[in-house]
C-alpha positions in Angstrom: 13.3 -11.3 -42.3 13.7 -10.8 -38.3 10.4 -12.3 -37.7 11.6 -15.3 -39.9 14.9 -15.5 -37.9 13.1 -15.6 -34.3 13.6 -19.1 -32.4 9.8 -20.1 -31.5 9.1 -23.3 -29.7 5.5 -24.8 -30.0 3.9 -27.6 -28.7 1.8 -30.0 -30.4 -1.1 -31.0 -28.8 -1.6 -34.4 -30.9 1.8 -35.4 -30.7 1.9 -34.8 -27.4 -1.5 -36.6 -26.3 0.6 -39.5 -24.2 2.5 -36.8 -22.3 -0.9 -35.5 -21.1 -2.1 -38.9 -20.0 1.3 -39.8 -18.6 1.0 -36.6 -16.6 -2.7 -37.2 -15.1 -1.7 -41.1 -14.2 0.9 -39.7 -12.1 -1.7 -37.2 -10.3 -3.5 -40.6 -9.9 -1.3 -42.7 -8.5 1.2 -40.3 -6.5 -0.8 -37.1 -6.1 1.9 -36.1 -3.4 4.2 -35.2 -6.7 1.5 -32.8 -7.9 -0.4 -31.3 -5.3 0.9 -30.0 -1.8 -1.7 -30.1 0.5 -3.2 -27.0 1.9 -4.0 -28.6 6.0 -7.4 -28.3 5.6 -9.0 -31.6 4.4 -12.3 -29.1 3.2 -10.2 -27.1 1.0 -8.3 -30.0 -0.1 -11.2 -31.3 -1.7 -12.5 -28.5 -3.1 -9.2 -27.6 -5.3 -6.9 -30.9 -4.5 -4.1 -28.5 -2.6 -1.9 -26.1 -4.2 -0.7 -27.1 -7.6 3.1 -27.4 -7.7 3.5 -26.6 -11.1 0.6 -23.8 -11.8 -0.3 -22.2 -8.7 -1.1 -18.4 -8.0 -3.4 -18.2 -5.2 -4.1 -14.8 -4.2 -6.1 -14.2 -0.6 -8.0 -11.4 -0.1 -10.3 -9.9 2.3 -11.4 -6.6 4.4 -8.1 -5.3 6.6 -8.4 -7.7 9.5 -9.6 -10.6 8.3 -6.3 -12.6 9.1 -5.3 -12.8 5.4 -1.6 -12.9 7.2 -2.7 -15.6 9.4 -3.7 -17.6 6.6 -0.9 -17.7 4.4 1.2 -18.2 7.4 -0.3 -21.0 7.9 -0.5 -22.6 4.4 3.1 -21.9 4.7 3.5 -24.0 7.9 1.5 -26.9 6.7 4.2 -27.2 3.6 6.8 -26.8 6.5 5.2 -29.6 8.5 5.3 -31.9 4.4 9.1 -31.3 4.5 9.6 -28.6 1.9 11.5 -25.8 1.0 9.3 -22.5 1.8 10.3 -19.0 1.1 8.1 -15.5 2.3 8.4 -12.6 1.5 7.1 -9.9 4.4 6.9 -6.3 3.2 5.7 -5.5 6.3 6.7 -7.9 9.7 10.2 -8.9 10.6 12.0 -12.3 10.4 11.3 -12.4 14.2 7.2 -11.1 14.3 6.9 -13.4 11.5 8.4 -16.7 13.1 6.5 -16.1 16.5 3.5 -16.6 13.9 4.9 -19.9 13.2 5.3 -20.8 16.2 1.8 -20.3 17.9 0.3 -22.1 14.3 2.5 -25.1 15.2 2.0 -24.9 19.0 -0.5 -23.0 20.0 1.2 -20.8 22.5 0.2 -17.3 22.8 1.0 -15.4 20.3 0.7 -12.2 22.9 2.7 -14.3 25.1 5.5 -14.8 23.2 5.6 -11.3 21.5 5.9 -9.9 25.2 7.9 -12.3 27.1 5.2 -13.7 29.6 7.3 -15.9 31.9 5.0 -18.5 32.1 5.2 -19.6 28.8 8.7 -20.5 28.9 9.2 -24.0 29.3 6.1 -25.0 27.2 8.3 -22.5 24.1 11.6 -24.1 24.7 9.7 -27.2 24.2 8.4 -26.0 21.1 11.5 -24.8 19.5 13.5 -28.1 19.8 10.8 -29.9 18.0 10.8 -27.2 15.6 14.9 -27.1 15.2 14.3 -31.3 14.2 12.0 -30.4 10.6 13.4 -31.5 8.1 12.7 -29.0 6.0 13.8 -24.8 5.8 11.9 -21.5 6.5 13.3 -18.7 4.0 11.9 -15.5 4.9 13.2 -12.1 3.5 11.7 -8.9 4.2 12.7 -5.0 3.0 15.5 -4.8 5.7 17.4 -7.9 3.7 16.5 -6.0 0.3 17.0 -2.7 1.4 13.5 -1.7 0.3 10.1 -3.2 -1.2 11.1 -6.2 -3.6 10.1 -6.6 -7.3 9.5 -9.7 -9.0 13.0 -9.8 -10.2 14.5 -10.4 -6.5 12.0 -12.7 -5.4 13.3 -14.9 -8.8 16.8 -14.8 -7.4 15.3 -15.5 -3.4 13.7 -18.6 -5.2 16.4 -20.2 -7.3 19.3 -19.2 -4.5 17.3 -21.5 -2.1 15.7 -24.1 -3.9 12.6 -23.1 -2.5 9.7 -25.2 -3.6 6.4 -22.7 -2.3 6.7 -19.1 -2.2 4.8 -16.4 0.2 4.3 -13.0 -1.0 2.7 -10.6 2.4 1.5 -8.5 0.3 1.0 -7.1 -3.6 0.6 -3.7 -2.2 3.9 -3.8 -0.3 6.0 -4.9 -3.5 7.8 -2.4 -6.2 7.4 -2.5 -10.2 10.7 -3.0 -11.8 9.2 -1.1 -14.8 7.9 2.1 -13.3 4.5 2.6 -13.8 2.9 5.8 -13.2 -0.5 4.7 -12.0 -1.3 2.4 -9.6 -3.5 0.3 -11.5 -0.5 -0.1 -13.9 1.6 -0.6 -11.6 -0.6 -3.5 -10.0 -1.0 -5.0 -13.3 3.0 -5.4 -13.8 3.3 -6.7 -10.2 1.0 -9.1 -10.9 1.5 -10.3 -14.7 5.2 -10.6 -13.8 4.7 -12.4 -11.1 2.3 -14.6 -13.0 5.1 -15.4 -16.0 8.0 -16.0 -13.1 5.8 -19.0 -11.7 4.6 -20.4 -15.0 8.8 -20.5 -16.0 10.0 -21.6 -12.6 7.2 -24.2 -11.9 7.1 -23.4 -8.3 3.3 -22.4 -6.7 3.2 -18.9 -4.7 0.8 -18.1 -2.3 -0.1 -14.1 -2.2 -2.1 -11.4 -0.4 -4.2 -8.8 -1.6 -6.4 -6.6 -0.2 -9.8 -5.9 -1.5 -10.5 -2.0 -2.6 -12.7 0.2 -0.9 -15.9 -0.6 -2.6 -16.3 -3.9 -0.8 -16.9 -2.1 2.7 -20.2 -0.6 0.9 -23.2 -2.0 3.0 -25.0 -3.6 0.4 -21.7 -5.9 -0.4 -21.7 -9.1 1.9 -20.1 -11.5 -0.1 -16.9 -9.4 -1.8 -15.8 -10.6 -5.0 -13.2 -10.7 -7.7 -14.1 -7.3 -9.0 -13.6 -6.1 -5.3 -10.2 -6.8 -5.4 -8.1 -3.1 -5.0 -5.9 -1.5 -7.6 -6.2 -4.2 -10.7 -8.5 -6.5 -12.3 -5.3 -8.4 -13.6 -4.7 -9.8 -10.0 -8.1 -11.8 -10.3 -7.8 -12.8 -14.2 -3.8 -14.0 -13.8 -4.7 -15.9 -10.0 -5.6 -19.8 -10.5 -7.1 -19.4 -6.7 -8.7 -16.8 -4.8 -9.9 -17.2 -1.4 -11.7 -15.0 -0.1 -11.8 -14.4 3.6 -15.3 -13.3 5.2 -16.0 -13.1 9.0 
């Protein structure tokens, strides 16, 4: 009788058939609306951009690879297309993270600016009054703001309290499971399968980091995989993108 009572929505594919090619004329003709390019015309042709309704990337690689570098600047090239982005940084503050930002958009020295070099000085004032005219925002929230790691839960309410329209996760491994699981594997798994149904529901595509475990430093692996992945396969199976960084 329960089962009976519960409120199940379907959709039906026939039915439905001029939705779909509604949806893929729009791609055509204003591809803008459903792709957000990545700012690399090589990757942008490979996958089209990020998809703004189903996106999950996940970037992995060996520690120091730059997987932080690279989402930073995915981030800033939606910056630069005038949209709403939001980061989470388990691990840099508001400050380390927008010095990133700001050698990515102007090339300065990242060392430079992290230690105060004088000579830099006028060229960074320079940089930051262009960068105070985007029209566009820079949410960034780390576990000092959230007085500890964040779950999936937090980063829902960080999303739909700013409107944000691309999200940054620096890293899986530096996030908390809401449910308490008692292995790491499980607790991966609920990271990454909640994280999975909050983009899917929101419609908003998120941009993560994941490092790879410690069986893709054996010699004999040169090109590390989606099995190489650390802690979970269900990173790699729920993930519509995975880059993979080699040097």
């Amino acid at each position: 009788t329960l089962t009976k009572q519960l409120t199940v929505q379907a959709v039906d594919l026939v039915s439905q058939a001029d939705n779909r090619l509604q949806a893929y004329e729009e791609k055509v003709n204003n591809p803008e609306k459903s792709f957000i390019k990545t700012g690399l015309p090589q990757l942008d042709e490979k996958i089209g951009g990020w998809d703004r309704r189903e996106e999950l990337c996940v970037i992995t690689g060996r520690t120091g690879m730059g997987k932080s570098w690279w989402l930073f600047y995915f981030l800033m090239k939606a910056l630069q297309q005038g949209l709403r982005v939001g980061l989470y940084s388990g691990e840099m503050g508001a400050n380390k993270v927008g010095y990133r930002i700001d050698t990515l958009m102007s090339n300065i020295s990242n060392y430079k600016i992290n230690k105060g070099i004088a000579d830099i000085k006028e060229q960074y004032e320079q940089h930051i009054e262009h960068f105070k005219k985007l029209n566009s925002a820079f949410y960034i929230i780390t576990q000092k703001e959230l007085g500890g790691p964040a779950t999936v839960e937090k980063l829902r309410a960080f999303i739909e309290k700013y409107n944000i329209d691309i999200l940054g996760i620096d890293q899986y491994s530096l996030m908390e499971d809401s449910k308490h699981a008692r292995s790491n594997p499980e607790k991966f798994a609920n990271i990454s399968m909640d994280t999975k149904t909050m983009q899917m529901e929101l419609g908003v595509p998120i941009l993560s980091n994941a490092q790879l475990g410690r069986s893709a430093t054996a010699k004999d692996v040169e090109d590390p995989n989606t099995e190489h992945i650390a802690q979970s396969d269900r990173i790699a199976q729920d993930a519509t993108t995975i880059l993979s960084i080699i040097q």
